[in-house]
Biotite code that builds the C-alpha atoms (Angstrom):
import biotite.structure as struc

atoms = struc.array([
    struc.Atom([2.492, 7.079, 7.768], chain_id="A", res_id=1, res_name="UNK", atom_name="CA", element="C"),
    struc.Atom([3.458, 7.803, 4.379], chain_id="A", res_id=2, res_name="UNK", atom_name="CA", element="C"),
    struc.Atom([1.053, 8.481, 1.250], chain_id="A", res_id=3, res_name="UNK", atom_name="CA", element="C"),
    struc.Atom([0.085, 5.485, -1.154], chain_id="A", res_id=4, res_name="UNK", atom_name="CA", element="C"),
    struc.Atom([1.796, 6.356, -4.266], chain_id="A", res_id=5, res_name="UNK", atom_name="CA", element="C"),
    struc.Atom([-0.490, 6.924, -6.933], chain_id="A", res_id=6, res_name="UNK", atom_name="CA", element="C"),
    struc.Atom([-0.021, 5.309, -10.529], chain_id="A", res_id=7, res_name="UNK", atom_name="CA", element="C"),
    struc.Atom([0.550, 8.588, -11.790], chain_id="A", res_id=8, res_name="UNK", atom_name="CA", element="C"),
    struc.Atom([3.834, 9.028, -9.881], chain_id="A", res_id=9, res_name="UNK", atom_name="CA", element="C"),
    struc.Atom([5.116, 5.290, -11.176], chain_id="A", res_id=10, res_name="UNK", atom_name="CA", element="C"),
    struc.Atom([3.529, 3.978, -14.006], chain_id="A", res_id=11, res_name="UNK", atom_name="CA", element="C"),
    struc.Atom([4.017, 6.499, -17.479], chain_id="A", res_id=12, res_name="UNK", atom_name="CA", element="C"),
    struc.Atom([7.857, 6.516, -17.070], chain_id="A", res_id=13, res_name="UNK", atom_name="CA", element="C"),
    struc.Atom([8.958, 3.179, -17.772], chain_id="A", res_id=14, res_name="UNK", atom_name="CA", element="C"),
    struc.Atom([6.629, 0.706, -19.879], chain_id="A", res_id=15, res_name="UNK", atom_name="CA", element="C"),
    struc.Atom([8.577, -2.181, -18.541], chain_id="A", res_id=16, res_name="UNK", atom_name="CA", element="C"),
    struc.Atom([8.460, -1.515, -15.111], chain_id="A", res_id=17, res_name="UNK", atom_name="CA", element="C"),
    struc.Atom([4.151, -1.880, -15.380], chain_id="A", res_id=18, res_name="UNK", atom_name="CA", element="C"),
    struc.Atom([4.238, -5.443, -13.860], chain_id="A", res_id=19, res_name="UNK", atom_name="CA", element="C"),
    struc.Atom([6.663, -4.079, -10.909], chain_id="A", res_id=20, res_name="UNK", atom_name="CA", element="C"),
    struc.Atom([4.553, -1.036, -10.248], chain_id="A", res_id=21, res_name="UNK", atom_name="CA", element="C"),
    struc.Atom([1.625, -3.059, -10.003], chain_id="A", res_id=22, res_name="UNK", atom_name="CA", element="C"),
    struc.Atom([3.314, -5.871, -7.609], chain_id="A", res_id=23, res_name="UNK", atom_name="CA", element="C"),
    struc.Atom([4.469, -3.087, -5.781], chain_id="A", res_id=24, res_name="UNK", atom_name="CA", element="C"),
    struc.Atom([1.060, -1.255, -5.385], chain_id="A", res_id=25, res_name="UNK", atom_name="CA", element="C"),
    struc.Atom([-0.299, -4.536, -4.589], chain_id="A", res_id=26, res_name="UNK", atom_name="CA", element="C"),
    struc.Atom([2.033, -5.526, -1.777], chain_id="A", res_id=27, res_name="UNK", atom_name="CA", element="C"),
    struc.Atom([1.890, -1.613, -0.204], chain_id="A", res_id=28, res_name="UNK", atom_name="CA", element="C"),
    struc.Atom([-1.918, -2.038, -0.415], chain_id="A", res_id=29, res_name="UNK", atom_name="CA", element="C"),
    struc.Atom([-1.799, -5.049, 1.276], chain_id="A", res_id=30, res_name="UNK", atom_name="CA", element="C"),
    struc.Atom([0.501, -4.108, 4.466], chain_id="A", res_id=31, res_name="UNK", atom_name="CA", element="C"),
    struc.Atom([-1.387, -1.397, 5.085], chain_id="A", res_id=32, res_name="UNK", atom_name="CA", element="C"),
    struc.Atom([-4.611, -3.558, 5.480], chain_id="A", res_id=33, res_name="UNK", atom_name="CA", element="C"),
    struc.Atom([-2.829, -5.426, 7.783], chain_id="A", res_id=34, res_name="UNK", atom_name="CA", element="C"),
    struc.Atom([-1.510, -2.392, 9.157], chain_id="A", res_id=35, res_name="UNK", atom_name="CA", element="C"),
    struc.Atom([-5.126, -1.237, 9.488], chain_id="A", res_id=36, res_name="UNK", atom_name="CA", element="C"),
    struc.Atom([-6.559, -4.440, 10.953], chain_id="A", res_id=37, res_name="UNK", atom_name="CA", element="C"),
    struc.Atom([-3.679, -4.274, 13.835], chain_id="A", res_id=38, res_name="UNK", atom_name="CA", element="C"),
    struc.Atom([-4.248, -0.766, 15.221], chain_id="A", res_id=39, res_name="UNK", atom_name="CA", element="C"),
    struc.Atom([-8.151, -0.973, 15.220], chain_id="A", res_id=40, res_name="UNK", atom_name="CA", element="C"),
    struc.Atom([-7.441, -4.406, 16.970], chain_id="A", res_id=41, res_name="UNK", atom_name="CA", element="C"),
    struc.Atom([-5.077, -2.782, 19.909], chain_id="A", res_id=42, res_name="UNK", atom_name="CA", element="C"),
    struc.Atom([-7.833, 0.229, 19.876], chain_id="A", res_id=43, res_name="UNK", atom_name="CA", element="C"),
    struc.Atom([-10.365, -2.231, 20.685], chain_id="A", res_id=44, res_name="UNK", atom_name="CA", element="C"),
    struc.Atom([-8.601, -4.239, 22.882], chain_id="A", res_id=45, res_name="UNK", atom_name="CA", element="C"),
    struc.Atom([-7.809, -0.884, 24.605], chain_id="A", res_id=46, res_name="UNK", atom_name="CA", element="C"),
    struc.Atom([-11.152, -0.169, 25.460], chain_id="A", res_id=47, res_name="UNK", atom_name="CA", element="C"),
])
C-alpha cells in the first residue's frame, strides 16, 4: 500500500493548486476507507 501523502509534501509549493491538493487528499482518504471496509469484510467473511 502506499503512504497517504501528507500536506507538507503538496500544499506550500503552489498556492493555486490548494483546492486540488485538498480534492485530492479527500478522494485518497476516501478509497482507502473503502479499501479498509473491503478487506476487514473478506477477513470476516473468512472466518
Amino acid at each position: 500500500m502506499l503512504p497517504e501523502p501528507s500536506v507538507e509534501d503538496l500544499a506550500p509549493l503552489r498556492p493555486h493548486n490548494f483546492f486540488i491538493t485538498r480534492y485530492f487528499l479527500g478522494v485518497n482518504r476516501t478509497s482507502f476507507q473503502f479499501f479498509a471496509i473491503r478487506v476487514f469484510a473478506a477477513l470476516s467473511g473468512e472466518r
